[in-house]
C-alpha positions in Angstrom: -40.1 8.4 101.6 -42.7 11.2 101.0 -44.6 9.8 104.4 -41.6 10.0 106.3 -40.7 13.5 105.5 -44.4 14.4 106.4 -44.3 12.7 109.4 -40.5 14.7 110.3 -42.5 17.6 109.3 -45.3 17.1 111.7 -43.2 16.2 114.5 -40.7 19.0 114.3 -43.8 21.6 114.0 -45.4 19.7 117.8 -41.9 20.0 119.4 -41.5 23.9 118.3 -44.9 24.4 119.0 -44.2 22.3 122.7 -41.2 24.0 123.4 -42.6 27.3 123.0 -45.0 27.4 125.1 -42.9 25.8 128.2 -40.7 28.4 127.6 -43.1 31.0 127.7 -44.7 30.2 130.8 -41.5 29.8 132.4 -40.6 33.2 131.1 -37.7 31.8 129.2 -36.8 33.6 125.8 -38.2 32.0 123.1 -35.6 29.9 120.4 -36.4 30.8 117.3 -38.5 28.1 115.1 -36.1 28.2 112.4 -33.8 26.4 113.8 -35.9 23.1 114.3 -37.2 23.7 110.4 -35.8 21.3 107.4 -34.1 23.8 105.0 -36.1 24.5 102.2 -35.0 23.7 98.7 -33.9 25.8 96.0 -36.3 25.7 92.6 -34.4 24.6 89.8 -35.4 24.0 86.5 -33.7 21.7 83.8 -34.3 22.1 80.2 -34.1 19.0 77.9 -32.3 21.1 74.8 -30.9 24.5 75.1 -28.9 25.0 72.2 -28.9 24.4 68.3 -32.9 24.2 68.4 -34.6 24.4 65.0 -35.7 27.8 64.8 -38.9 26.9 62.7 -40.2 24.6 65.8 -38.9 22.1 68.4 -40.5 20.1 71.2 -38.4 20.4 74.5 -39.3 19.2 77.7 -38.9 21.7 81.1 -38.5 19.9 84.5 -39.0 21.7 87.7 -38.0 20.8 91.7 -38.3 23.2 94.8 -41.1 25.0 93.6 -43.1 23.9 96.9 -45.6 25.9 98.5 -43.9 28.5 100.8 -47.4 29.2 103.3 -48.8 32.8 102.7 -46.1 33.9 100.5 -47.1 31.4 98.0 -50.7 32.3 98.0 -52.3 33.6 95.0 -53.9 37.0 95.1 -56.4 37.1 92.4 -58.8 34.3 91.4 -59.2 31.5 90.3 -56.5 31.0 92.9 -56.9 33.6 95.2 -56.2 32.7 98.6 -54.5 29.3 97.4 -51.3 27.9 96.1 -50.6 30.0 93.1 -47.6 27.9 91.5 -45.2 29.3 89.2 -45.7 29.8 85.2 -43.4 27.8 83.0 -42.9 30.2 79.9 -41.2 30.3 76.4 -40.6 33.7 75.7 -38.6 37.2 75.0 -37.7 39.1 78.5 -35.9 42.1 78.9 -32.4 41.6 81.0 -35.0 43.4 83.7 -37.9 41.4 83.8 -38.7 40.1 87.1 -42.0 40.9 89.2 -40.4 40.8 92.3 -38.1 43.7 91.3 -41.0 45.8 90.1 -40.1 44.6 86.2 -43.5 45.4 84.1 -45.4 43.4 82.3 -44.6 44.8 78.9 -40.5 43.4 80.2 -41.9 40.0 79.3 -43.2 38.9 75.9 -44.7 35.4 76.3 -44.6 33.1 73.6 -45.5 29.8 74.9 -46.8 29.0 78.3 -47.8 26.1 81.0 -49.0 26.8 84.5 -48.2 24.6 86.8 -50.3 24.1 90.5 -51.4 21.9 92.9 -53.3 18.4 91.6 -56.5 19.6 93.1 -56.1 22.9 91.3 -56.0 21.2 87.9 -58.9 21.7 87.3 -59.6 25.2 87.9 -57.7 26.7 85.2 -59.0 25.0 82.7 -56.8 21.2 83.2 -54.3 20.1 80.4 -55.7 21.4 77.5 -55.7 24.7 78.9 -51.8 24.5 80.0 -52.0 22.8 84.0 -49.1 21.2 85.0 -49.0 19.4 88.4 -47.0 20.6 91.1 -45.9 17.8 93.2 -46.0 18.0 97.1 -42.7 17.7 97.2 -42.2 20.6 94.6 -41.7 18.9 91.2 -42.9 19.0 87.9 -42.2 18.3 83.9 -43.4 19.5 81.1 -42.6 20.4 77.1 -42.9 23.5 75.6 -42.9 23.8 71.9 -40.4 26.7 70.9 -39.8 28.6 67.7 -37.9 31.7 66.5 -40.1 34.5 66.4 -38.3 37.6 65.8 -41.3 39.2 64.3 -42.7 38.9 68.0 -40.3 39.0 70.5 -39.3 41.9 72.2 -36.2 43.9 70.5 -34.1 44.3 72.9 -35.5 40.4 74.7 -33.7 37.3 75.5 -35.0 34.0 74.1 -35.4 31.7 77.3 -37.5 29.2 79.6 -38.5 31.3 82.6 -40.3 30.7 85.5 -42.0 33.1 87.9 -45.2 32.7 90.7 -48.6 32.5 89.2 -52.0 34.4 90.5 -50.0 37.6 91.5 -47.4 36.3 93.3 -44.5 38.6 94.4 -42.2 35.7 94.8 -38.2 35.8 94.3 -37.4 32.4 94.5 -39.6 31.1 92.0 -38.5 33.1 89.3 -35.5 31.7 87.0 -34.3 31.9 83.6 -32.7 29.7 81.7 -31.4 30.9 78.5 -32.1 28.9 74.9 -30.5 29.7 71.6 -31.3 28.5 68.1 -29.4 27.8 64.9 -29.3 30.3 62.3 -31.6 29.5 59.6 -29.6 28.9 56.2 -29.6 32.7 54.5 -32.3 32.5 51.3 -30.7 32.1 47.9 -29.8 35.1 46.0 -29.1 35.4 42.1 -27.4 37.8 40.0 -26.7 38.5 36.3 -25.0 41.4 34.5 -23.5 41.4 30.8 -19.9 42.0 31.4 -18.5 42.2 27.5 -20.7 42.9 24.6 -19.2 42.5 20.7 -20.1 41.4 17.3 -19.5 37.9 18.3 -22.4 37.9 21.3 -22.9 38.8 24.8 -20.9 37.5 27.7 -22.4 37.1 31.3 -21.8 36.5 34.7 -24.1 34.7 36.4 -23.8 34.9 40.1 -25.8 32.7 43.3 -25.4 32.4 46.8 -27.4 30.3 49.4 -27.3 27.3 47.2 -26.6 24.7 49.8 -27.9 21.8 47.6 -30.9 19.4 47.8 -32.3 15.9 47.0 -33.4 16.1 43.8 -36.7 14.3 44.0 -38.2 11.3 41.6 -39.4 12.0 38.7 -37.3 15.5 37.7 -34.2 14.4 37.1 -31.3 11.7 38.4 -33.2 11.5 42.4 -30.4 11.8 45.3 -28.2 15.0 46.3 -28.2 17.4 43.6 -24.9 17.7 42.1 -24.2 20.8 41.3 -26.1 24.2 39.6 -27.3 24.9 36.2 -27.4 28.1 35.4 -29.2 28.9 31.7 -29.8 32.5 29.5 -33.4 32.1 28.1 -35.8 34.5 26.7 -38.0 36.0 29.0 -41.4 33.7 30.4 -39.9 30.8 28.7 -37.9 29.1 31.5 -41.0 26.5 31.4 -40.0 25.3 28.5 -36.2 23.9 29.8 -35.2 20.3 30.5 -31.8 18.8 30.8 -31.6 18.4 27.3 -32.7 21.8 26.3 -31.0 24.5 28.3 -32.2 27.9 26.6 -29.5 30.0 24.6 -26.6 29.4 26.7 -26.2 27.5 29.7 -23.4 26.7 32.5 -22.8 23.9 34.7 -20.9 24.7 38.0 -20.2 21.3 40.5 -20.5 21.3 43.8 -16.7 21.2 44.3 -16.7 25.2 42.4 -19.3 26.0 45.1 -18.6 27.3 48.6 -20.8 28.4 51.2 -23.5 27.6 48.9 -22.4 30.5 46.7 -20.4 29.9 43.3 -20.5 31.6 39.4 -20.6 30.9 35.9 -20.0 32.7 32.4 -22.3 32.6 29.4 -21.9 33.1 25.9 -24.8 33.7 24.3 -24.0 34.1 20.6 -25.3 36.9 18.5 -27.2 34.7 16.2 -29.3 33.6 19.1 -29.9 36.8 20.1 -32.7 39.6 19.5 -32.0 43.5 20.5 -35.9 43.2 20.5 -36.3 40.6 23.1 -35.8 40.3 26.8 -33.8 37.6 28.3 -33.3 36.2 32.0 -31.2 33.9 34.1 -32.5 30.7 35.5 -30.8 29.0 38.1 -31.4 25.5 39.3 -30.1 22.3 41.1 -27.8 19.4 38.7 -28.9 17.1 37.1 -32.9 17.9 37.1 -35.3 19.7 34.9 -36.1 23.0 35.9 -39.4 22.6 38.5 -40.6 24.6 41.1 -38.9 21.9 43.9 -35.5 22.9 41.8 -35.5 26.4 40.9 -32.9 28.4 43.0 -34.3 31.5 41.4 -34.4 33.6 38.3 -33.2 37.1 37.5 -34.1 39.5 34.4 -30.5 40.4 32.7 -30.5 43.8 31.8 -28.5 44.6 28.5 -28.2 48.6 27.6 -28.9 50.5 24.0 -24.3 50.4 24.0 -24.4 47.1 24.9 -27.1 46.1 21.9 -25.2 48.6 19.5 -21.9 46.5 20.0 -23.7 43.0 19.3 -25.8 44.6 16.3 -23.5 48.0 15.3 -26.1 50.8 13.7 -25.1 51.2 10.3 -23.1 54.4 9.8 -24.0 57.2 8.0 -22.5 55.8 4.5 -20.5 57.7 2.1 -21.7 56.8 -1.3 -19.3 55.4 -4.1 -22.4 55.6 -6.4 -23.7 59.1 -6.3 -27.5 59.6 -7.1 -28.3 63.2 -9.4 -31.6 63.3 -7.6 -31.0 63.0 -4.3 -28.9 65.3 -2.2 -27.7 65.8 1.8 -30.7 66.4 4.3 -33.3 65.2 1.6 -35.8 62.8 3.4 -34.2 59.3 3.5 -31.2 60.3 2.2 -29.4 58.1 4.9 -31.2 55.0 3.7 -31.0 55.4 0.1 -27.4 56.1 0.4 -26.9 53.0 2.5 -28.7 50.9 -0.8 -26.0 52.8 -2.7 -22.7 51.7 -0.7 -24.4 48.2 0.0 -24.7 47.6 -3.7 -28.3 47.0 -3.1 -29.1 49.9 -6.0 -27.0 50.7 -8.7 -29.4 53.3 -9.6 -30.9 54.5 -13.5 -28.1 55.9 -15.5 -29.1 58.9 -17.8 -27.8 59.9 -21.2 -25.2 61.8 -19.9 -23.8 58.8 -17.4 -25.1 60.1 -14.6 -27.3 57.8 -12.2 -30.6 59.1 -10.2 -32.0 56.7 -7.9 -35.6 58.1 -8.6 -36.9 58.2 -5.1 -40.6 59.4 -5.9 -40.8 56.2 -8.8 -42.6 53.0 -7.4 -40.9 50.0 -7.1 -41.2 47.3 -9.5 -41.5 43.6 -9.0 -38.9 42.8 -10.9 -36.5 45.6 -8.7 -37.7 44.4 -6.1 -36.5 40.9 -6.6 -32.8 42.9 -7.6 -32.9 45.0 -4.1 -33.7 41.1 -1.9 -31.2 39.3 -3.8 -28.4 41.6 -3.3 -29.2 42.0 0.5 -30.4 38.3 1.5 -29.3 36.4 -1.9 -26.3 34.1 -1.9 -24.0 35.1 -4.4 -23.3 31.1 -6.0 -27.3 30.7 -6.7 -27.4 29.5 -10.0 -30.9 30.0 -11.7 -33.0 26.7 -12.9 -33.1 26.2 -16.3 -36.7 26.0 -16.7 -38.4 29.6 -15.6 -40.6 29.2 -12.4 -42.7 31.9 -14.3 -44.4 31.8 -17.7 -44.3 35.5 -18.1 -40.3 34.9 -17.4 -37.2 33.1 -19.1 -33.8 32.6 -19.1 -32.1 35.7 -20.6 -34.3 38.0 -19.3 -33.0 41.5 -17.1 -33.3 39.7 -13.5 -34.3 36.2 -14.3 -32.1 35.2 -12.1 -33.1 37.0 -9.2 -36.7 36.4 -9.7 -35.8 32.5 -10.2 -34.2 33.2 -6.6 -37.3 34.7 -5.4 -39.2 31.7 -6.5 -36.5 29.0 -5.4 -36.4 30.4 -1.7 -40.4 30.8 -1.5 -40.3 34.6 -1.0 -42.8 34.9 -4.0 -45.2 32.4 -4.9 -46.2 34.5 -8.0 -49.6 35.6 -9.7 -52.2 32.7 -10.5 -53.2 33.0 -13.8 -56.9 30.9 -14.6 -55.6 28.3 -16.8 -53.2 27.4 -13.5 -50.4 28.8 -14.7 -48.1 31.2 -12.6 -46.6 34.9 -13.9 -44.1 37.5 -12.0 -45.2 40.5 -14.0 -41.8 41.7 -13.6 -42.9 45.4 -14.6 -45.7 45.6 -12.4 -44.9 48.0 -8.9 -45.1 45.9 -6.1 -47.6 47.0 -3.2 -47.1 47.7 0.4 -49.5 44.6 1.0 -47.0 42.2 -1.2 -44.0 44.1 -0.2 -44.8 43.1 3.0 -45.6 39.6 2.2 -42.2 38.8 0.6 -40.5 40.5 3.7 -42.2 38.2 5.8 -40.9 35.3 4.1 -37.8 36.1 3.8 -37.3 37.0 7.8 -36.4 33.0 9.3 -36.8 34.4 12.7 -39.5 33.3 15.1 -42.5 35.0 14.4 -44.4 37.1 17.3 -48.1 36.4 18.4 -49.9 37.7 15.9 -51.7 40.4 17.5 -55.8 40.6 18.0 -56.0 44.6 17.6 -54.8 45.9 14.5 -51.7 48.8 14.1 -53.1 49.9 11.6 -56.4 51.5 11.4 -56.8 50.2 7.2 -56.4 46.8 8.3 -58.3 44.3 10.7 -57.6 40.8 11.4 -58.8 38.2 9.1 -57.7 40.9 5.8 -55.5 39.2 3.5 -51.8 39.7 4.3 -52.8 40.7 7.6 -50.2 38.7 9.9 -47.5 39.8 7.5 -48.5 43.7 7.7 -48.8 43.2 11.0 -45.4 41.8 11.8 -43.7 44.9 9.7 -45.3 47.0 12.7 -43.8 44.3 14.9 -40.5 44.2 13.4 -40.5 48.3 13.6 -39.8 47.9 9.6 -42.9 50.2 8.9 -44.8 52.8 11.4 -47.6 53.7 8.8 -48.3 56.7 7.4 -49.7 59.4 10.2 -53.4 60.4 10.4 -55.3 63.3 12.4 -57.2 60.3 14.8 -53.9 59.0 16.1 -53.6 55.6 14.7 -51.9 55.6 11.2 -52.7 53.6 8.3 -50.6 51.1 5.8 -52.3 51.5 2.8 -52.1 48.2 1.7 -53.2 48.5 -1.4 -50.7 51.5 -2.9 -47.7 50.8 -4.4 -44.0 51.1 -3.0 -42.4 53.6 -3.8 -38.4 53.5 -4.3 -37.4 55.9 -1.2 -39.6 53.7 1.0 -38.3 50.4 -0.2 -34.8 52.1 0.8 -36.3 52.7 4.8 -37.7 49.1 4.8 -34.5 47.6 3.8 -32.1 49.8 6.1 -34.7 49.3 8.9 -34.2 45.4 8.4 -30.3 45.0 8.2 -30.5 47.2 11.8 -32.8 44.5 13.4 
């Protein structure tokens, strides 16, 4: 077929060229040539995918016909074709709505992405074969190819138009060659989002909403969970940095499933409850969200979210003890003196009764140190339950039943908050009448507190203690707990004096400082 339409082409160009000439040397106008010519076919290009193409990368193939050479206008005018066929460039890219050579468009109107060049066979070669992006031009005008095609906002031109485009090669000014055929992608699916915001805050906990969108489900793999389409969302209230230490069994402090029929568009909610014995004003907490049923691993995660709860929020879970209005009033200490809050507070809590005088009055004695055996009288009346019933046997030799606070100190004993005084024969006393110190003081604190314990910290507070000092991770955690901030000093860093003893207006800060935390 390609013969024959050679051979038409040949003959029809003799019998012009004949004619012509007879009927110039017969002085005859000359017919013009056209009108023996075959008509010449319009380029076309088909694209093998135009819409709903993956916008991180697909393969399409881009098939050409009636890009033939058209004699001089065809010609390249700039090497490596110069002179020569210059074909037409098969292109991926962003173009302006004005973009085409032969109209005067700019380069800087056409932002190529991805590009072929296709030319003669013989011309293969010459610019660079295959691997440097020829495509043969058939005689007849016809070529294929595939482009690989990607969304690309970042480079295409603003105002551009995604398309396959075609236009002459090697300078060409060419209309016919140039065509556009427009491509479109499919939206990529929006990234997930998460939310989380305390909406209600009382005595009884916190409550929050826990918001996502863009969760548009997976396969949960092997190995993390029940493997096949995820199910649903988890969404989980854990303290902050421990979201590693979830699993499908252990969900944090409070935790939420929502299915997949609560969830539209990918987006859905979920309330949690956090109660306020689970909580810590001290603390920070976050949301986790994550794909049902799996553990919580990086192939899962949706996202996570830090939950931000305000000083009014805290107050209503853990209320700041008012300014109290003593039923027991103290002789000694009066309005504006220094800790008259706290030692107030011991009053109306029943924590101190106080030391009645001859005449029936009571003074609480601030400036007095506290002794061991008030000290076990102050802990039990905060922390002590109310139906202990004391051992018959003392825990204490120095200690027994009948004695002013053997109960209490049996408490003290019972619930491990003192271990007493080793004595050398192996035996163990209270000494009840002894003052306590700030380093014991501390210890029996310590105890008492069931709460997880912070990190004990390498660098000391306190500039009288170091690590390794006996009762060092319990004096430590008072600065921790914010139950003591030492006592000030000139350098900057204050000091606990471990070694002095409590005195009765300090044990009154401790214990108000520790029915706030």
């Amino acid at each position: 077929m390609t013969a024959q339409k050679s051979m038409r082409r040949r003959i029809t160009s003799l019998l012009a060229t004949g004619t012509a000439a007879l009927l110039a040397a017969s002085g005859l106008a000359l017919a013009p040539t056209a009108a023996f010519a075959e008509d010449v076919a319009t380029p076309t290009v088909t694209v093998s995918k135009t819409t709903g193409l993956n916008p991180e990368g697909e393969q399409i193939t881009v098939s050409g016909s009636g890009f033939a050479p058209a004699g001089s206008a065809t010609n390249g005018t700039r090497p490596p074709l110069a002179g020569k066929f210059g074909g037409a460039y098969v292109v991926f890219g962003s173009f302006l709505d004005a973009w085409k050579p032969s109209e005067g468009a700019p380069s800087s109107a056409r932002k190529v992405l991805s590009q072929k060049w296709a030319v003669s066979g013989s011309d293969m070669a010459i610019i660079g074969g295959p691997e440097g992006g020829a495509v043969e031009v058939s005689p007849e005008g016809t070529f294929s190819t595939t482009l690989t095609v990607s969304k690309d906002d970042a480079a295409a031109l603003a105002d551009g138009n995604y398309g396959i485009y075609t236009y002459p090669g090697s300078g060409v000014s060419y209309a016919p060659f140039e065509t556009y055929t427009p491509i479109s992608f499919t939206e990529a699916p929006a990234a997930p989002t998460v939310a989380a915001n305390v909406t209600a805050a009382s005595t009884s906990g916190l409550t929050v909403a826990a918001n996502f969108t863009g969760a548009n489900g997976i396969t949960i793999p092997a190995g993390v969970g029940a493997p096949g389409p995820s199910a649903g969302v988890y969404a989980a209230l854990v303290e902050a940095g421990t979201s590693g230490d979830l699993s499908m069994e252990d969900q944090g402090i409070a935790a939420a499933f929502v299915p997949n029929a609560q969830i539209s568009g990918g987006a859905g909610s979920a309330t949690l409850s956090p109660a306020k014995a689970d909580l810590d004003r001290s603390k920070s907490y976050e949301v986790l969200f994550w794909y049902a049923h799996s553990n919580p691993v990086p192939e899962t995660i949706i996202g996570v979210v830090p939950l931000t709860v305000t000083a009014a929020q805290w107050d209503a879970v853990f209320p700041k003890p008012v300014d109290p209005k003593p039923t027991v009033k103290f002789t000694d200490v009066k309005s504006g003196d220094k800790f008259y809050k706290e030692i107030s507070w011991m009053a109306v809590e029943g924590i101190s009764t106080g030391v009645r005088q001859k005449d029936g009055s009571l003074q609480y004695q601030p400036k007095n140190n506290v002794t061991r055996e008030a000290m076990a009288a102050f802990l039990y009346r905060a922390y002590g339950e109310k139906n202990f019933t004391a051992p018959a046997k003392s825990p204490f030799t120095d200690v027994k039943p009948g004695d002013k606070f053997y109960k209490e100190i049996s408490w003290m004993a019972a619930k491990g908050i003192s271990t007493g005084v080793r004595q050398p024969d192996g035996s163990k006393k209270y000494q009840p009448k002894s003052g306590i110190t700030r380093e014991a003081m501390a210890a029996f604190m310590y105890r008492l507190d069931t709460d997880a314990k912070p990190r004990v910290p390498a660098s000391s507070p306190f500039a009288d203690m170091k690590p390794g000092d006996k009762f060092y991770k319990e004096i430590a955690w008072m600065w921790q707990a914010k139950l003591s901030t030492g006592n000030k000093q000139p350098s900057g860093k204050p000091t606990y004096s471990p070694k002095s003893n409590v005195t009765r207006e300090a044990m009154a800060a401790f214990l108000y400082r520790a029915d706030a935390r």
